[in-house]
C-alpha positions as a printed Julia matrix, in Angstrom:
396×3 Matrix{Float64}:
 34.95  193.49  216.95
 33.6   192.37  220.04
 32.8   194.62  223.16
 34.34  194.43  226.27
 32.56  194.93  230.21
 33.55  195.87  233.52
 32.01  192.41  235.68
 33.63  193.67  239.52
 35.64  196.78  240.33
 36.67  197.42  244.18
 39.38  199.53  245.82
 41.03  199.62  249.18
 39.61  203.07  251.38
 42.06  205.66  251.04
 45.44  206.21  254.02
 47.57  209.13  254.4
 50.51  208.91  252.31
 53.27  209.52  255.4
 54.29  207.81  257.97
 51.82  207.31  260.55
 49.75  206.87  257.87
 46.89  204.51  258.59
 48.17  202.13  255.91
 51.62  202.83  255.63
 52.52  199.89  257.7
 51.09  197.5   254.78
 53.09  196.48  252.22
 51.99  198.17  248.65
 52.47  194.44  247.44
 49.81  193.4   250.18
 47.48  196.22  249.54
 47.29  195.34  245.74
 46.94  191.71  246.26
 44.09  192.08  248.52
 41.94  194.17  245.45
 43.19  190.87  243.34
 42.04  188.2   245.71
 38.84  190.33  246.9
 38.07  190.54  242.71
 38.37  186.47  242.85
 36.46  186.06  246.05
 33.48  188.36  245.06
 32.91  186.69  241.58
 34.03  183.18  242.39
 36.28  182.99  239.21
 38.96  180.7   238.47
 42.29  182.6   238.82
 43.72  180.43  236.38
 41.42  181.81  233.52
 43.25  185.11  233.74
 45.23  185.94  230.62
 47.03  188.85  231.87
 47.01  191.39  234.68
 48.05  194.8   234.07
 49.33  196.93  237.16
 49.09  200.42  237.3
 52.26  202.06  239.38
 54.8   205.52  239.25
 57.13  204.91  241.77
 58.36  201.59  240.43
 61.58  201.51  242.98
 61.88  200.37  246.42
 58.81  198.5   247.65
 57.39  198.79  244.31
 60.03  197.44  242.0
 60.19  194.25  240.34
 57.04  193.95  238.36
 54.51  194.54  241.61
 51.83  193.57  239.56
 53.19  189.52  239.1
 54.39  190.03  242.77
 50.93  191.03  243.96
 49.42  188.0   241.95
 51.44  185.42  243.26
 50.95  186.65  247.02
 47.08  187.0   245.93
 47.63  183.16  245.3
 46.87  183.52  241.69
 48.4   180.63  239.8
 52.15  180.69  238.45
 50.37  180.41  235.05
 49.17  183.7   235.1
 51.24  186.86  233.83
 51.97  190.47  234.52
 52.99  193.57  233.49
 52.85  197.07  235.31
 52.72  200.36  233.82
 52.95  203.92  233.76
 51.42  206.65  232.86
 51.37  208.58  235.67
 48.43  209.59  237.39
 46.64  207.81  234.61
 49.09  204.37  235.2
 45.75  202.35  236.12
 43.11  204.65  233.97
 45.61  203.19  230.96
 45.72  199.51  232.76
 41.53  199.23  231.97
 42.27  200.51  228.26
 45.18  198.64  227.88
 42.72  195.34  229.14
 39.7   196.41  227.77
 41.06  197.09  224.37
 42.82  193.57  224.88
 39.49  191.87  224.73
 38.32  193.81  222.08
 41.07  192.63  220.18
 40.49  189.02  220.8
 43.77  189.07  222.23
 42.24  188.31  225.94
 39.08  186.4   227.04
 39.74  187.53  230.95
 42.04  190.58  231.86
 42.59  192.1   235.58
 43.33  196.1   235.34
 44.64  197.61  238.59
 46.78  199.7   240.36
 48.77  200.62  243.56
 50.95  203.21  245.34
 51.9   203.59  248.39
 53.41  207.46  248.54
 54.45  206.72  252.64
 56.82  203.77  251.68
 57.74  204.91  248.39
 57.68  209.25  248.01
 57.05  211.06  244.88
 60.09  211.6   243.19
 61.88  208.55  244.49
 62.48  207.31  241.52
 64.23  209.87  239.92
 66.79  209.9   243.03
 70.45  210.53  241.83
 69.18  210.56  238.2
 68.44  213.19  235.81
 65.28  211.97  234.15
 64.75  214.81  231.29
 68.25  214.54  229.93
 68.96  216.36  226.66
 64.83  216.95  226.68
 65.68  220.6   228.42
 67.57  221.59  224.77
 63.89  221.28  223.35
 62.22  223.59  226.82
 65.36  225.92  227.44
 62.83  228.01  229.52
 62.8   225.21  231.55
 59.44  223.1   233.28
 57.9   223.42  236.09
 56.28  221.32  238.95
 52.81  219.99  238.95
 51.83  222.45  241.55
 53.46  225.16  239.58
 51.05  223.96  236.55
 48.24  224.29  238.64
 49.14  227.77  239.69
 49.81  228.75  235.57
 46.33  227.06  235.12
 44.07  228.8   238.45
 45.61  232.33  236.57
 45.06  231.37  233.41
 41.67  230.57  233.95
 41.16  233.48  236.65
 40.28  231.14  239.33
 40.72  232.97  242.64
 41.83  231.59  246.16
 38.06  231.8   247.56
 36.63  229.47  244.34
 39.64  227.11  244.57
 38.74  226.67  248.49
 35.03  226.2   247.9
 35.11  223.72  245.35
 37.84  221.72  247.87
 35.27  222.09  250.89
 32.67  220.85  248.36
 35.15  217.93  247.58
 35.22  217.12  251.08
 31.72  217.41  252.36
 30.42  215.22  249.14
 32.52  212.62  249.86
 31.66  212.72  254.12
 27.76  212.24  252.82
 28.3   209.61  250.65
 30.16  207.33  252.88
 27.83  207.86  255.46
 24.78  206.97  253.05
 27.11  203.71  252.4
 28.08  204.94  249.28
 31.31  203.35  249.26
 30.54  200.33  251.24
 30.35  198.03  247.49
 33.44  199.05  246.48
 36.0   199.23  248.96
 37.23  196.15  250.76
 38.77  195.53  254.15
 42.66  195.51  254.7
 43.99  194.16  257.6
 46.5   196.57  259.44
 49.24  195.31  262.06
 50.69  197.85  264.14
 53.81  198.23  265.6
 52.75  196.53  268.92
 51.46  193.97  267.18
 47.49  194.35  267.15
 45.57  194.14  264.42
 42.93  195.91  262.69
 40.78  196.07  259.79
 40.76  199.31  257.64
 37.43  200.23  255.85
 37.32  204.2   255.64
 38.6   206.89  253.72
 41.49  207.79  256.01
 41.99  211.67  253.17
 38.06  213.08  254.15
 37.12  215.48  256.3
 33.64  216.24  256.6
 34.35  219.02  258.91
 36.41  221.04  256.14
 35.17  224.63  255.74
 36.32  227.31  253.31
 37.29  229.71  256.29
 39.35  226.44  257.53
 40.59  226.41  254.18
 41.64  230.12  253.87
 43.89  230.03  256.81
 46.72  227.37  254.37
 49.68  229.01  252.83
 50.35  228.71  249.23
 52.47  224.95  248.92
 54.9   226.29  245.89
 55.53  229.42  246.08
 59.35  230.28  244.46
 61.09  233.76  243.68
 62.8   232.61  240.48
 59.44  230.57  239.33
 57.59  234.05  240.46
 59.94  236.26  238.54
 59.17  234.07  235.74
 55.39  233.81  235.78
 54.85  237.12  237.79
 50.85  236.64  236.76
 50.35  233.6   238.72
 48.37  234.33  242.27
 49.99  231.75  244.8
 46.84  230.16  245.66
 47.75  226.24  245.72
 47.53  225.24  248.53
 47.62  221.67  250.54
 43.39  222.19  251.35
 43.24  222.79  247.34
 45.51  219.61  245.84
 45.25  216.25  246.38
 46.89  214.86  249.6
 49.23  212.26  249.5
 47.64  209.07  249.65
 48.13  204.86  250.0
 46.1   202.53  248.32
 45.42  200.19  245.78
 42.06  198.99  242.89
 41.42  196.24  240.72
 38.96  195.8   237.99
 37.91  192.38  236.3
 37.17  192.88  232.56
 36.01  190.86  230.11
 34.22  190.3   226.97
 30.21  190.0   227.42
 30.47  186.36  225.85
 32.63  184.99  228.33
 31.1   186.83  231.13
 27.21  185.23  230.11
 29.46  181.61  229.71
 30.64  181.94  233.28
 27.28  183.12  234.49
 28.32  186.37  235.54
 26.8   189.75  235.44
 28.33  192.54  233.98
 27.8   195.75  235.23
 29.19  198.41  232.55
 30.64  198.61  229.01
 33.19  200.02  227.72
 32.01  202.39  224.48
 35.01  205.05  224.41
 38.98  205.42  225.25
 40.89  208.34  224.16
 44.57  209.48  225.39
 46.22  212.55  223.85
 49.94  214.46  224.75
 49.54  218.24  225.56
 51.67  220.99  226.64
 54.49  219.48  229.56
 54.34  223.29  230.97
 51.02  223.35  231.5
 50.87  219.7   232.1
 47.46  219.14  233.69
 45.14  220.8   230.76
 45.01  217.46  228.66
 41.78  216.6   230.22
 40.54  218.74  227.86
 41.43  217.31  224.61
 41.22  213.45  226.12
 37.84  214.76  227.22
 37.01  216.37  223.1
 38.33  213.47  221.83
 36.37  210.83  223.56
 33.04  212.35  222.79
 33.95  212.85  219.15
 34.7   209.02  219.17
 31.7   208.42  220.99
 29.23  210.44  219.06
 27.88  211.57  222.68
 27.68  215.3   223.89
 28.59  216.14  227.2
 24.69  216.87  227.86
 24.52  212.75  227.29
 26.96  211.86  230.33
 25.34  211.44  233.29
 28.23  211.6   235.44
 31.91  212.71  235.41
 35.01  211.95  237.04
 37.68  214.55  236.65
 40.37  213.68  238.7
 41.09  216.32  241.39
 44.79  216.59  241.79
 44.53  220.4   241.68
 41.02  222.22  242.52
 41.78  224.11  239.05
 42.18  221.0   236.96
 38.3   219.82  237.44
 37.13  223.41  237.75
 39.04  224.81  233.98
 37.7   221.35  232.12
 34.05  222.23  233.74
 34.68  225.95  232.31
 35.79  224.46  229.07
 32.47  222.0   228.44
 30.37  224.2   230.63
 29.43  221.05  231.84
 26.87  220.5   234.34
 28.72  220.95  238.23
 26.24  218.95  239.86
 27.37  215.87  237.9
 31.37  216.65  238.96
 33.24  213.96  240.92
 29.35  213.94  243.2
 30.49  211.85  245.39
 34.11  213.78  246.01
 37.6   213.75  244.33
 40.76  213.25  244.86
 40.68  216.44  247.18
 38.94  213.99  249.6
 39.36  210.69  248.87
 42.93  210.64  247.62
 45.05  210.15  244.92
 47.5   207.05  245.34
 48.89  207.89  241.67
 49.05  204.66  240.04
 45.95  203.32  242.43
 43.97  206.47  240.65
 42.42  205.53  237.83
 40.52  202.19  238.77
 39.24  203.99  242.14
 37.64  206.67  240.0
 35.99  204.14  237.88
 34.47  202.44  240.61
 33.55  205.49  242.37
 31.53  206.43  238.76
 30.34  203.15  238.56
 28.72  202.52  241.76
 27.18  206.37  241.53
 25.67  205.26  238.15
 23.76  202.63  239.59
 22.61  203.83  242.21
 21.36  206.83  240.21
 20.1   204.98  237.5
 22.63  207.1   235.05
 23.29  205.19  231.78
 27.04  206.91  230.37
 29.76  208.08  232.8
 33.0   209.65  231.66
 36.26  209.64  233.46
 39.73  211.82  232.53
 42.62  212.18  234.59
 45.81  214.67  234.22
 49.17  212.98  234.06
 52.44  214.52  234.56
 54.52  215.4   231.4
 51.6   216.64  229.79
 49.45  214.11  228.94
 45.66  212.63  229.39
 43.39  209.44  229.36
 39.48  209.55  229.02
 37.28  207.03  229.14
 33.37  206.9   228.72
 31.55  203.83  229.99
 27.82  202.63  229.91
 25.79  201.13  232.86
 24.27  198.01  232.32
């Protein structure tokens, strides 16, 4: 079996995920075919030698329907040659779109692959496409307690784990003020690319930062939110669970779009290019729907067993932050090292554009293992309906 390396990774900086937003006025089909032409620009490859591209997305309705991975291609001015598909997995849609290329290559199946992902949560909410649907169908006969909402997890999982309002806040302020430094150290600078935005009026401009951090954030700032899901007959149900969620705690709702170009090392020294990482581990595991969010645990367990690494050998993770008690339970669970969390911020700060998730972590790990000189990074990332992906990587 052959192995198979990240060669370019990039992402588009982060908008708010409502209108007003500072990239809700772009097309989700535009932001993700500006990752897919910036991928061809930056390594000067041949579009046409692209076996497949593999779109991460949730909210495949609206804007976002119709394959937006071959849609994005074709306005990226890839050739009619090249295919598409776009999946989903959740939070994990584009975290699964690198394994799914990745282990393509592997295979032999693919010589090139593109893994990416998009979502644009102004033009196309959360939940949107379950509108005038009922998505669980006869699945509530096997849960007659019933599920819950994400944010409901995360309050079953911040009581579980006796994580208090004050710890949930601090690690969020942490979130924030890591990922202020390291854009203004130009720690982002190699991996995000410019989108051009057109306002209403008609004038242009070029978006380049992380529209989700604020440096400023403080845990008294913090302290001062009201809990986000707070609900009597949820409450009379779970009467342990704190109400501390909050929106300073979770992930904000965010616009954007990554891309990765992958690879197998032999085509990547026949093109002349450089590859900057391997791929050594995937893992992706079901867990508990009511809990939800805890499969970062097992994905996490199960990669290293795979791997025949110990957390002590990974230089750097990336647990994605769409809860403060997600990232801060799996850190518990490993007793993993906190300076090597998400060091240059999460998802708290930077965003989570669901489907656009799980290649902007990798690149955000990748970049931070260079410049550190770190050798293995691991990534996992929660996914709705109980489920995880993990992936461990190696700087070369």
């Amino acid at each position: 079996m052959g192995s198979a390396v990240i060669v370019d990774i990039v992402r588009t900086a982060s908008g708010r995920g409502k209108p007003g937003g500072a990239l809700s006025g772009v097309h989700p089909v535009h932001l993700l075919s500006a990752t897919l032409a910036a991928l061809i620009e930056r390594t000067g490859l041949d579009p046409a030698r692209v076996d497949d591209v593999i779109a991460g997305c949730v909210g495949q309705v609206g804007d976002q329907a119709g394959n937006i991975g071959r849609t994005a291609l074709l306005t990226a001015g890839f050739p009619e040659s090249v295919p598409a598909t776009s999946v989903d997995r959740q939070c994990g849609s584009s975290q699964q779109a690198l394994h799914f290329a990745a282990q393509g290559v592997i295979a032999g199946a693919y010589d090139i692959a593109i893994a990416c992902g998009v979502e644009s949560m102004s033009r196309v909410p959360m939940g949107m496409s379950a509108t005038g649907g009922s998505p669980y169908g006869p699945l509530a006969g096997r849960y007659p307690s019933g599920l819950v909402s994400q944010g409901v997890s995360a309050e079953i999982i911040a009581s579980r784990w006796k994580f208090d309002r004050a710890e949930l806040d601090e690690f969020s302020a942490r979130s924030h003020q890591r990922a202020a430094t390291a854009a203004a150290s130009g720690g982002f600078d190699n991996e995000i690319i410019p989108v051009e935005v057109t306002a209403a009026d008609g004038t242009t401009s070029v978006h380049t930062r992380d529209q989700t951090v604020r440096g400023s954030t403080t845990i008294d700032g913090l302290a001062s939110l009201k809990p986000s899901f707070y609900d009597e007959s949820v409450a009379a149900r779970f009467p342990e669970i704190g109400w501390v969620i909050t929106p300073g705690n979770s992930s904000p709702l965010t616009d954007g779009a990554s891309a990765a170009l992958v690879m197998s090392e032999d085509m990547a020294a026949t093109l002349g290019l450089t590859p900057r990482a391997r791929f050594r581990t995937f893992s992706v595991t079901g867990s508990d729907p009511l809990l939800m969010l805890t499969g970062v645990i097992p994905a996490t367990t199960k990669a290293l067993a795979k791997s025949g690494l110990t957390i002590d050998d990974i230089d750097t993770y990336e647990v994605n932050e769409a809860f403060a008690p997600v990232p801060l339970a799996w850190t518990r669970e490993f007793n993993a090292d906190a300076s090597k969390l998400n060091p240059r911020g999460g998802a708290i700060a930077l965003g989570h554009p669901l489907g656009g998730s799980g290649t902007r972590l990798m690149a955000t790990m990748l970049n931070h293992l260079e410049a550190t000189g770190g050798r293995y990074g691991l990534q996992t990332m929660c996914e709705g309906g109980g489920m995880a992906n993990a992936t461990i990587i190696e700087r070369i």
